[in-house]
ChimeraX commands (.cxc) that place a marker at each C-alpha (Angstrom):
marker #1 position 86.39,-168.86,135.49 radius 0.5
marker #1 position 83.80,-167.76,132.76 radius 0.5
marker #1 position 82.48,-164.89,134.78 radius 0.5
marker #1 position 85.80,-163.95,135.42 radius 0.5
marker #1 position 86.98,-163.74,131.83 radius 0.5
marker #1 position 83.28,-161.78,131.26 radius 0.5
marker #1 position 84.01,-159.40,133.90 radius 0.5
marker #1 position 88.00,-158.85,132.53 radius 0.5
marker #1 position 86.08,-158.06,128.98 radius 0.5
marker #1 position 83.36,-155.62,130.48 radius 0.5
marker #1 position 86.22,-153.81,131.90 radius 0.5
marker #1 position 88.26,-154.15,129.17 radius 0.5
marker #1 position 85.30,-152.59,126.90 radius 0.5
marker #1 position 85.01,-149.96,129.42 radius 0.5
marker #1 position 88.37,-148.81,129.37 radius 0.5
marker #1 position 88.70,-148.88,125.93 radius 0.5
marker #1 position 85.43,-146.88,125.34 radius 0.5
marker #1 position 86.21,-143.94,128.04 radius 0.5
marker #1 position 89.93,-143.82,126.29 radius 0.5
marker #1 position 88.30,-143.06,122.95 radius 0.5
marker #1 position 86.09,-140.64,124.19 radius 0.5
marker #1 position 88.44,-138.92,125.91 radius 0.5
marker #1 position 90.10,-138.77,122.13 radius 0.5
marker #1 position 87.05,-137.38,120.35 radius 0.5
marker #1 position 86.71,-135.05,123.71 radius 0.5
marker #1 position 90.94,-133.77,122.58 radius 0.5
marker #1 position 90.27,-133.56,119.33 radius 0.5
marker #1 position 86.55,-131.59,119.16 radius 0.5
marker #1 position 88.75,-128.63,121.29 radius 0.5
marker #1 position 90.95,-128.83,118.43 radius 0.5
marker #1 position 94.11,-126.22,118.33 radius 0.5
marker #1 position 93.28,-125.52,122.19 radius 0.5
marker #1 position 94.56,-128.94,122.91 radius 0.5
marker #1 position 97.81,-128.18,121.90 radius 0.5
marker #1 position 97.51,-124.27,123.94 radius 0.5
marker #1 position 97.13,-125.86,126.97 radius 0.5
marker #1 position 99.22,-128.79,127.10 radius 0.5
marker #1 position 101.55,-127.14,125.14 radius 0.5
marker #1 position 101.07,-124.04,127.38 radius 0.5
marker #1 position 101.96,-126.38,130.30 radius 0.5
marker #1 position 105.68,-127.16,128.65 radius 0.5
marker #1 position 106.55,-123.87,127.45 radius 0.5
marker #1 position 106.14,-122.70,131.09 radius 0.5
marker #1 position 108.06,-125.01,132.53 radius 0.5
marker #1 position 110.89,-124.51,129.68 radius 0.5
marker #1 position 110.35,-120.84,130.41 radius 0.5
marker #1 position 111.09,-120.60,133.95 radius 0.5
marker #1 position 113.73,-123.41,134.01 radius 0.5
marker #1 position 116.27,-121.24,132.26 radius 0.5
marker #1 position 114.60,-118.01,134.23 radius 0.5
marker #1 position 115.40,-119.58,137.34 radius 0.5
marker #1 position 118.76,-120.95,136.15 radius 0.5
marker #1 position 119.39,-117.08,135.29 radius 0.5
marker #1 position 118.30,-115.39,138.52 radius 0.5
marker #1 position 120.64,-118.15,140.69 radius 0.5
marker #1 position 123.41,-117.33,138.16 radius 0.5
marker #1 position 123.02,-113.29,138.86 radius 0.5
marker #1 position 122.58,-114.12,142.40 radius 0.5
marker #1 position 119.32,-112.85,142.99 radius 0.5
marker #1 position 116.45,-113.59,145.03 radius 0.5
marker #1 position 114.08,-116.05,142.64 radius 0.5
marker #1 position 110.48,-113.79,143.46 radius 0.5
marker #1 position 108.93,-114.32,140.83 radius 0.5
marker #1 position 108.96,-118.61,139.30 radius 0.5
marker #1 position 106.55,-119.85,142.11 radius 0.5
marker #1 position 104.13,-117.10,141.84 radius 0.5
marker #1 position 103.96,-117.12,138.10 radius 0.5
marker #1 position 103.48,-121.05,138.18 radius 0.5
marker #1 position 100.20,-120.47,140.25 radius 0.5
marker #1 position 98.75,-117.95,138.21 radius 0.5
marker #1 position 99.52,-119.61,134.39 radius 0.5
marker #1 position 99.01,-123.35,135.03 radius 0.5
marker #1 position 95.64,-123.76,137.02 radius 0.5
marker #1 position 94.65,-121.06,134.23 radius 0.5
marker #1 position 95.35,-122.78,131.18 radius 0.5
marker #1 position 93.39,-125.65,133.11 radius 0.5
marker #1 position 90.44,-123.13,133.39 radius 0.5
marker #1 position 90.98,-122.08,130.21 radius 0.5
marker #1 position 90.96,-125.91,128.98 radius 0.5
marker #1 position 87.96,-126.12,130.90 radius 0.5
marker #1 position 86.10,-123.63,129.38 radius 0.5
marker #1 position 86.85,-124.88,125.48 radius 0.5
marker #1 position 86.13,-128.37,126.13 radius 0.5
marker #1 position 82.33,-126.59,126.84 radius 0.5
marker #1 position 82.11,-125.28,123.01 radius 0.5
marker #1 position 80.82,-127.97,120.90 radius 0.5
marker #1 position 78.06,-128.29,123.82 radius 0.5
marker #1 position 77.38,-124.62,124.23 radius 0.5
marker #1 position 78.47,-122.25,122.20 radius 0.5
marker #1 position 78.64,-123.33,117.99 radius 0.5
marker #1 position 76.04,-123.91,115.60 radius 0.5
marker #1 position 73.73,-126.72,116.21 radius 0.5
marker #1 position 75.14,-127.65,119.33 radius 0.5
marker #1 position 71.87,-128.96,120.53 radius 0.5
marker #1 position 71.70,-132.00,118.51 radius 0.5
marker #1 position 74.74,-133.54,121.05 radius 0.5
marker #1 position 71.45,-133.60,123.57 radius 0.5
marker #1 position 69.65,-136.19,121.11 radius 0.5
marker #1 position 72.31,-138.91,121.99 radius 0.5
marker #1 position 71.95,-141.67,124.24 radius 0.5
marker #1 position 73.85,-139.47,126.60 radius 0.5
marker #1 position 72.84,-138.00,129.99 radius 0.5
marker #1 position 73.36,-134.19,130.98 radius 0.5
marker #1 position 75.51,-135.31,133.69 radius 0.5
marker #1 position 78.12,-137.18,130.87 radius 0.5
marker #1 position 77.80,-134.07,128.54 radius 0.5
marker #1 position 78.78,-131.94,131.58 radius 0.5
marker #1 position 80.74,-132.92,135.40 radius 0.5
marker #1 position 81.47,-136.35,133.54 radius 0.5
marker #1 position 83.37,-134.79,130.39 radius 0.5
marker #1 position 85.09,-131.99,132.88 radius 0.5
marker #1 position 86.66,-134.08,135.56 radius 0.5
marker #1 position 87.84,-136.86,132.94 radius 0.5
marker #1 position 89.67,-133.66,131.76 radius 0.5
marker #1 position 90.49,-132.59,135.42 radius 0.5
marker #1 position 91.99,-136.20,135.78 radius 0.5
marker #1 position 94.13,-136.05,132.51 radius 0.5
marker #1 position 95.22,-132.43,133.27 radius 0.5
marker #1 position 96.78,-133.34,136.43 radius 0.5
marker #1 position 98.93,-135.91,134.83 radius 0.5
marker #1 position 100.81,-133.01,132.97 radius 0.5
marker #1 position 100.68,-130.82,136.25 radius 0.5
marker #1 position 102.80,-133.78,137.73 radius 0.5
marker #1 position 105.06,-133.31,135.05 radius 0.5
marker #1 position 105.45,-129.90,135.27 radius 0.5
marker #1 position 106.02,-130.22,139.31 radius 0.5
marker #1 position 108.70,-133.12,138.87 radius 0.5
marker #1 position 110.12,-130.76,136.45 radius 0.5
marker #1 position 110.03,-127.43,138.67 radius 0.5
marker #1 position 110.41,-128.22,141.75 radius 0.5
marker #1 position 113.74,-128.58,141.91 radius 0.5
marker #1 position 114.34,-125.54,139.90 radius 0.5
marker #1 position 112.26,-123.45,142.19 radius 0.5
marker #1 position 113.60,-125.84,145.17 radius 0.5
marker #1 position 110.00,-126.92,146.69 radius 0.5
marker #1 position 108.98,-130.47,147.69 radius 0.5
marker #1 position 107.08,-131.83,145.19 radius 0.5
marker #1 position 104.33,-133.34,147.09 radius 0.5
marker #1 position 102.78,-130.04,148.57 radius 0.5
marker #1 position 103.65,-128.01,145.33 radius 0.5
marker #1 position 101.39,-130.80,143.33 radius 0.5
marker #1 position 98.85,-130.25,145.96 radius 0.5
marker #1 position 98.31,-126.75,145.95 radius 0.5
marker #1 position 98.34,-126.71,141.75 radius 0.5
marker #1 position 96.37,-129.42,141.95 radius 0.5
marker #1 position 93.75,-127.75,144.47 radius 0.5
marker #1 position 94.13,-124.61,141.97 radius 0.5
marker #1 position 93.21,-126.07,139.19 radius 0.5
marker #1 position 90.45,-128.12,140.48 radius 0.5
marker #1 position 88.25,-124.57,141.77 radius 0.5
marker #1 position 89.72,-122.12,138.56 radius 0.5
marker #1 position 88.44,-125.15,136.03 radius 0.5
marker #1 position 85.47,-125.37,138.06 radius 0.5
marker #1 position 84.65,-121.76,137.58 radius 0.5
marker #1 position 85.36,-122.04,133.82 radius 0.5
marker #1 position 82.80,-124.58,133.66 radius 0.5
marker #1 position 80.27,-122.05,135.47 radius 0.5
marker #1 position 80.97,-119.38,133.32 radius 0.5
marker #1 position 80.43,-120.63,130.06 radius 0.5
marker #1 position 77.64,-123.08,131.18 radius 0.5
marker #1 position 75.82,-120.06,132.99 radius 0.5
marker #1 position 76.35,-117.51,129.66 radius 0.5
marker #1 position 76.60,-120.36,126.87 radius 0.5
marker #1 position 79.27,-118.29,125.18 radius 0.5
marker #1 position 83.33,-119.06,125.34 radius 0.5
marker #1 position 83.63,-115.55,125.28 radius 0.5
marker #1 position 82.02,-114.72,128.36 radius 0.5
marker #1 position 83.09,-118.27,130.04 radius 0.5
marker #1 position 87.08,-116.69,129.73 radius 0.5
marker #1 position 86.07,-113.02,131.10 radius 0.5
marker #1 position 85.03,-114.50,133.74 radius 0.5
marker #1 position 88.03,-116.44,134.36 radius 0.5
marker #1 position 90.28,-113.52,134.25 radius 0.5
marker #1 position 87.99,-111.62,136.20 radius 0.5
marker #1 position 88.28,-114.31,139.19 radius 0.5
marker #1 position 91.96,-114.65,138.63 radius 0.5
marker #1 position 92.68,-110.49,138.15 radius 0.5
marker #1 position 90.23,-109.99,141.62 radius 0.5
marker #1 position 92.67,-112.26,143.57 radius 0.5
marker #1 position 95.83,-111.09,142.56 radius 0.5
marker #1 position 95.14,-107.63,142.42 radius 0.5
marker #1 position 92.93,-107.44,145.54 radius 0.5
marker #1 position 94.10,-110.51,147.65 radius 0.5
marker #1 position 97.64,-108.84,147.61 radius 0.5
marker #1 position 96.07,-105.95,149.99 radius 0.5
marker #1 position 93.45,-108.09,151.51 radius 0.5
marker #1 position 93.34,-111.06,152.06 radius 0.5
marker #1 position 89.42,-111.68,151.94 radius 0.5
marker #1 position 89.92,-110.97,148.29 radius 0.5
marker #1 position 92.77,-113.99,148.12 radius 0.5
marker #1 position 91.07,-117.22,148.38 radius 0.5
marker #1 position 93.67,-119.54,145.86 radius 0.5
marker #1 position 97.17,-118.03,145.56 radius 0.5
marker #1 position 100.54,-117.68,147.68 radius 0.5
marker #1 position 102.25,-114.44,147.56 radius 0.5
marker #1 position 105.43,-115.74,148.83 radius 0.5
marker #1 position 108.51,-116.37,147.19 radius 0.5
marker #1 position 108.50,-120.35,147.93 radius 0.5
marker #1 position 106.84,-122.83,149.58 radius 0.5
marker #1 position 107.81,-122.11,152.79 radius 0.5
marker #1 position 105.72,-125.04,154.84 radius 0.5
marker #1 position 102.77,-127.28,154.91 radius 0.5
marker #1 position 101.04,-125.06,157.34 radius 0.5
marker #1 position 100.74,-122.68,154.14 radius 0.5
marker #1 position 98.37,-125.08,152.12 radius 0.5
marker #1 position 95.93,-125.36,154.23 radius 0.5
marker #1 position 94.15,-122.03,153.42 radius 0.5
marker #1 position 94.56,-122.26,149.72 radius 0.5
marker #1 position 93.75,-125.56,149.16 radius 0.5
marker #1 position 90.62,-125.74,151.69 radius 0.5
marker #1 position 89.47,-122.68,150.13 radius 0.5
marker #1 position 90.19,-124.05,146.51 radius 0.5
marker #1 position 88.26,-127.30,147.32 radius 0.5
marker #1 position 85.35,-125.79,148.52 radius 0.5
marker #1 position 84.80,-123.28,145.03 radius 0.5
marker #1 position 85.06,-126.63,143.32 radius 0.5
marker #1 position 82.87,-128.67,144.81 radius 0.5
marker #1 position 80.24,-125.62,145.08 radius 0.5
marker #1 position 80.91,-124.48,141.18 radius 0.5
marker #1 position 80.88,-128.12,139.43 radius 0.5
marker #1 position 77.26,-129.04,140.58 radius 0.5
marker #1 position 76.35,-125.31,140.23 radius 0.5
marker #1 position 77.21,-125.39,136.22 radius 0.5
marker #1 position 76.06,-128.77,135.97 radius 0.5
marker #1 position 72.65,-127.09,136.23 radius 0.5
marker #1 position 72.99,-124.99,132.87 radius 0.5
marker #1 position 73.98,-128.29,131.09 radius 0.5
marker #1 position 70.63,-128.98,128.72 radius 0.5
marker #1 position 69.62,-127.98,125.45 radius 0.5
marker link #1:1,2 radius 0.2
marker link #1:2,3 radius 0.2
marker link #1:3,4 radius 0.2
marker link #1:4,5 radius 0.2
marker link #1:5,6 radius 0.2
marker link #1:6,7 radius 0.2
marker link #1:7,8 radius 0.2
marker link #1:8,9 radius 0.2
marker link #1:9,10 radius 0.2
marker link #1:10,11 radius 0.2
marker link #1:11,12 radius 0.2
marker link #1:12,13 radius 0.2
marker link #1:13,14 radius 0.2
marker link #1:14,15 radius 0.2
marker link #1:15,16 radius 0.2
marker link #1:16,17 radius 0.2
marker link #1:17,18 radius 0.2
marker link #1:18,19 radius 0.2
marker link #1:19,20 radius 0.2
marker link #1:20,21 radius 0.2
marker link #1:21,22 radius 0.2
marker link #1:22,23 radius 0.2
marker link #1:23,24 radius 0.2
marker link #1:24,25 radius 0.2
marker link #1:25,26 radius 0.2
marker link #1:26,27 radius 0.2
marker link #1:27,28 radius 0.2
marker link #1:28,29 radius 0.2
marker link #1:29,30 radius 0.2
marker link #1:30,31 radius 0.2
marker link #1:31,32 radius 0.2
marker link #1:32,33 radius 0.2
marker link #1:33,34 radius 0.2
marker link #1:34,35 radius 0.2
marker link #1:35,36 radius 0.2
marker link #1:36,37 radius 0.2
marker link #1:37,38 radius 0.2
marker link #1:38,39 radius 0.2
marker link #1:39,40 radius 0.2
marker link #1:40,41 radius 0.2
marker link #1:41,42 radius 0.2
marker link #1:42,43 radius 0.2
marker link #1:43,44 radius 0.2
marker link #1:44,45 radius 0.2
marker link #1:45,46 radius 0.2
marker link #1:46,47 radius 0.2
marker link #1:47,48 radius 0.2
marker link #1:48,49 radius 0.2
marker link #1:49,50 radius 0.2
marker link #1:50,51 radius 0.2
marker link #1:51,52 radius 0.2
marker link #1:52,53 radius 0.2
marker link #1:53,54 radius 0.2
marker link #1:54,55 radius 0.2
marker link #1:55,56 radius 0.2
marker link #1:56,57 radius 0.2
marker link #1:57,58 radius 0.2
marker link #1:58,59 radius 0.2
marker link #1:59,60 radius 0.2
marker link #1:60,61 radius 0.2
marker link #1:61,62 radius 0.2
marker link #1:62,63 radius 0.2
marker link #1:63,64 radius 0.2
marker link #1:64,65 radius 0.2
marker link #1:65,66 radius 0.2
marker link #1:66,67 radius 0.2
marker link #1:67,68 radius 0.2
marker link #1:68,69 radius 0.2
marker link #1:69,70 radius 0.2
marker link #1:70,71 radius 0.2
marker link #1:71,72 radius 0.2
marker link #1:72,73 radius 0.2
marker link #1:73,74 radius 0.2
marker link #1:74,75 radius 0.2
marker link #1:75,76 radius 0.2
marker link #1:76,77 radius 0.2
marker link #1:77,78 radius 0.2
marker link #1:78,79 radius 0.2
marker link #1:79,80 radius 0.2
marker link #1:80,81 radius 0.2
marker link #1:81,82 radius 0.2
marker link #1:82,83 radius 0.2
marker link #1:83,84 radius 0.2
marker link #1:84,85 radius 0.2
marker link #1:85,86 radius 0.2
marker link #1:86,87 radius 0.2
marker link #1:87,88 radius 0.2
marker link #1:88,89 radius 0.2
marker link #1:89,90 radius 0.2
marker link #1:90,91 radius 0.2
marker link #1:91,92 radius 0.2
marker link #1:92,93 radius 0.2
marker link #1:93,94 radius 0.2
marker link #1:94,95 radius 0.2
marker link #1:95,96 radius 0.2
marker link #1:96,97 radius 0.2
marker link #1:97,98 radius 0.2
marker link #1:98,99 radius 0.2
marker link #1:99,100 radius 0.2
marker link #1:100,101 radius 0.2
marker link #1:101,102 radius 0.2
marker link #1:102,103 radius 0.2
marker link #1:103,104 radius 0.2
marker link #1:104,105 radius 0.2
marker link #1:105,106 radius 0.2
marker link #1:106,107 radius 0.2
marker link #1:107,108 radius 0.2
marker link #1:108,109 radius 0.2
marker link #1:109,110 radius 0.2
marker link #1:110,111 radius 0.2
marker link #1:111,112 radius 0.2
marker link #1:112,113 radius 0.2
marker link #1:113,114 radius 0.2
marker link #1:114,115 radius 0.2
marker link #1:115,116 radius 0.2
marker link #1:116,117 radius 0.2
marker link #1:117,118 radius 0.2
marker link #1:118,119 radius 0.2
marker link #1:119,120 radius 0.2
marker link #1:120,121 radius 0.2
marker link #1:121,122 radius 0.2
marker link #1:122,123 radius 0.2
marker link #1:123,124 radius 0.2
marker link #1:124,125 radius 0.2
marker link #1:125,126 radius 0.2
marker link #1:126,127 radius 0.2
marker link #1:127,128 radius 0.2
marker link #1:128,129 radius 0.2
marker link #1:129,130 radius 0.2
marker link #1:130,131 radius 0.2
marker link #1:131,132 radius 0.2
marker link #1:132,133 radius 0.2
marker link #1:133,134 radius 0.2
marker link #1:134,135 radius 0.2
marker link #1:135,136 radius 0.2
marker link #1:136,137 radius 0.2
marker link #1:137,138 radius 0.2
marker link #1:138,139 radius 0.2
marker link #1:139,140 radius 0.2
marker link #1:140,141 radius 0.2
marker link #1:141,142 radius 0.2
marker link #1:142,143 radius 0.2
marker link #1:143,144 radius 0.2
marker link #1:144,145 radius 0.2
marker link #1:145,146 radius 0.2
marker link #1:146,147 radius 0.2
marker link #1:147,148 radius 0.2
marker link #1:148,149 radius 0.2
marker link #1:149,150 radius 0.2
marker link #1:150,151 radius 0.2
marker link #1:151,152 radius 0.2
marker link #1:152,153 radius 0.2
marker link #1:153,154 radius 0.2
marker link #1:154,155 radius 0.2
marker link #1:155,156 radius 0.2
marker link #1:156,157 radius 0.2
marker link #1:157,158 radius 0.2
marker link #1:158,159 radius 0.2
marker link #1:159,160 radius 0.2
marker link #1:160,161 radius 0.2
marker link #1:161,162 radius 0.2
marker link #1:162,163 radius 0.2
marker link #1:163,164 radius 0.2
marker link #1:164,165 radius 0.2
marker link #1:165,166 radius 0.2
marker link #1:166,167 radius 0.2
marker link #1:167,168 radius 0.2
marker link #1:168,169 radius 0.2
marker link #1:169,170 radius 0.2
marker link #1:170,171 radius 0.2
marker link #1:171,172 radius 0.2
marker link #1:172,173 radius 0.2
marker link #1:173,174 radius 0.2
marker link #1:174,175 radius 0.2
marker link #1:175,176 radius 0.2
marker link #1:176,177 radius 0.2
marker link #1:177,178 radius 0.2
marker link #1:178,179 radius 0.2
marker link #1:179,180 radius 0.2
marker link #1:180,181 radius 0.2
marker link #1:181,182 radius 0.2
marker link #1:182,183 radius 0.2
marker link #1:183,184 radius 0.2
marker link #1:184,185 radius 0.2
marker link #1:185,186 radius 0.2
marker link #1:186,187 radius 0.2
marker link #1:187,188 radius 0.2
marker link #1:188,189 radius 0.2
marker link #1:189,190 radius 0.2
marker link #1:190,191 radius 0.2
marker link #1:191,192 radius 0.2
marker link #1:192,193 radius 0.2
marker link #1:193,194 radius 0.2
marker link #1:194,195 radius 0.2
marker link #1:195,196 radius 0.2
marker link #1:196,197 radius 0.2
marker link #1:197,198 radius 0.2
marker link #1:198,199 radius 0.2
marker link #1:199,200 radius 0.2
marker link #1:200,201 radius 0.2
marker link #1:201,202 radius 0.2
marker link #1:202,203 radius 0.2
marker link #1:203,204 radius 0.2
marker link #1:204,205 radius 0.2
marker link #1:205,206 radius 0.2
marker link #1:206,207 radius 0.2
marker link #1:207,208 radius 0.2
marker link #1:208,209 radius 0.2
marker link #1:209,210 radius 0.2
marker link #1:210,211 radius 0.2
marker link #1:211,212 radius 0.2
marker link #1:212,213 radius 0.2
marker link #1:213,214 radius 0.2
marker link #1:214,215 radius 0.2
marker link #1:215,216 radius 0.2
marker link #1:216,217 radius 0.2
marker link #1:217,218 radius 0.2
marker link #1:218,219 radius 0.2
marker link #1:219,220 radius 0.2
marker link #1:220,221 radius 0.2
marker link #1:221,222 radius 0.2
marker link #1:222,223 radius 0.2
marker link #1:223,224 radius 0.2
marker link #1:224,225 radius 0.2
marker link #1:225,226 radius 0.2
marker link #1:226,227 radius 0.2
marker link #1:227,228 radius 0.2
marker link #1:228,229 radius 0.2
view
């Protein structure tokens, strides 16, 4: 009974410590906290009344599921990118490499405790959608989900590779503009988004997310290498 109560308190301590750093983790990307998350809910606001507007005029809704792609794996990028800064790109940022604290927690560690926290308000904003934009939640949470997981990865690359937010956002559109611009004509170019209207099936997510997987798990180790003083 001992060990057990030991074991309950270890994880107890755990949990409490990986909460608190997730706090100081929220709080050290300061005002970009609120841009993101607060990104998430004005998009969902946004195309809840668009969507309630279009099926009002009676038009075809072409535009809600597409937008949804490109803004909220984005702001995850984006999010992605900013939690980097205190590490990478401000004044003394080298001293964070003096504490008891591996490369590996400063970098993959910090971003996919992020990852994990941002897809708790991407489930939000796919309970909230998809019944606006009338697509099952379940696949719509997977392809956002697979989204977000390869455009935060390549925010991570970007600024670990350049050590400057600047360049660590360029980037980002860069990946994002190639694909949408591009991967409308060819598809080569199109390795993340549906041009479609809807959701039409589950046969559709199996490019996207595949593809979106694979950028992830290549990009996350990849930046992890730039992650030392």
């Amino acid at each position: 009974m001992k060990t057990v109560m030991q074991c309950m308190l270890k994880i107890t301590a755990m949990i409490r410590r990986i909460f608190e750093e997730l706090k100081h983790d929220l709080r050290e990307m300061g005002a970009n906290t609120l841009l993101v998350f607060g990104g998430c809910l004005v998009v969902v606001l946004l195309l809840h009344f668009l969507t309630a507007y279009i099926r009002k005029a009676g038009m075809t809704d072409s535009v809600s599921f597409q937008l949804v792609q490109l803004i909220i794996p984005f702001l995850g990028g984006y999010g992605s990118v900013m939690l980097m800064q205190s590490i990478m790109d401000t004044e003394g940022c080298e001293i964070c490499f003096s504490y008891a604290r591996s490369n590996l927690y400063w970098g993959i560690v910090r971003q996919i405790r992020f990852f994990i926290v941002y897809i708790f308000a991407v489930i939000i904003v796919c309970l909230l959608l998809s019944h606006d934009m009338d697509v099952e939640f379940v696949p719509f949470l997977r392809l956002l989900s697979a989204q977000c997981f390869a455009l935060m990865s390549v925010g991570f690359v970007g600024i670990c590779v350049s050590r400057k937010v600047s360049v660590g956002i360029v980037i980002l559109i860069a990946i994002v503009s190639i694909q949408v611009t591009l991967g409308r004509e060819y598809d080569i170019f199109n390795r993340l988004y549906l041009f479609t209207d809807t959701l039409v099936s589950e046969s559709d997510l199996v490019l996207p997310v595949r593809d979106s997987i694979i950028i992830g798990v290549f990009c996350w180790p990849l930046g992890q290498t730039w992650v030392k003083p």
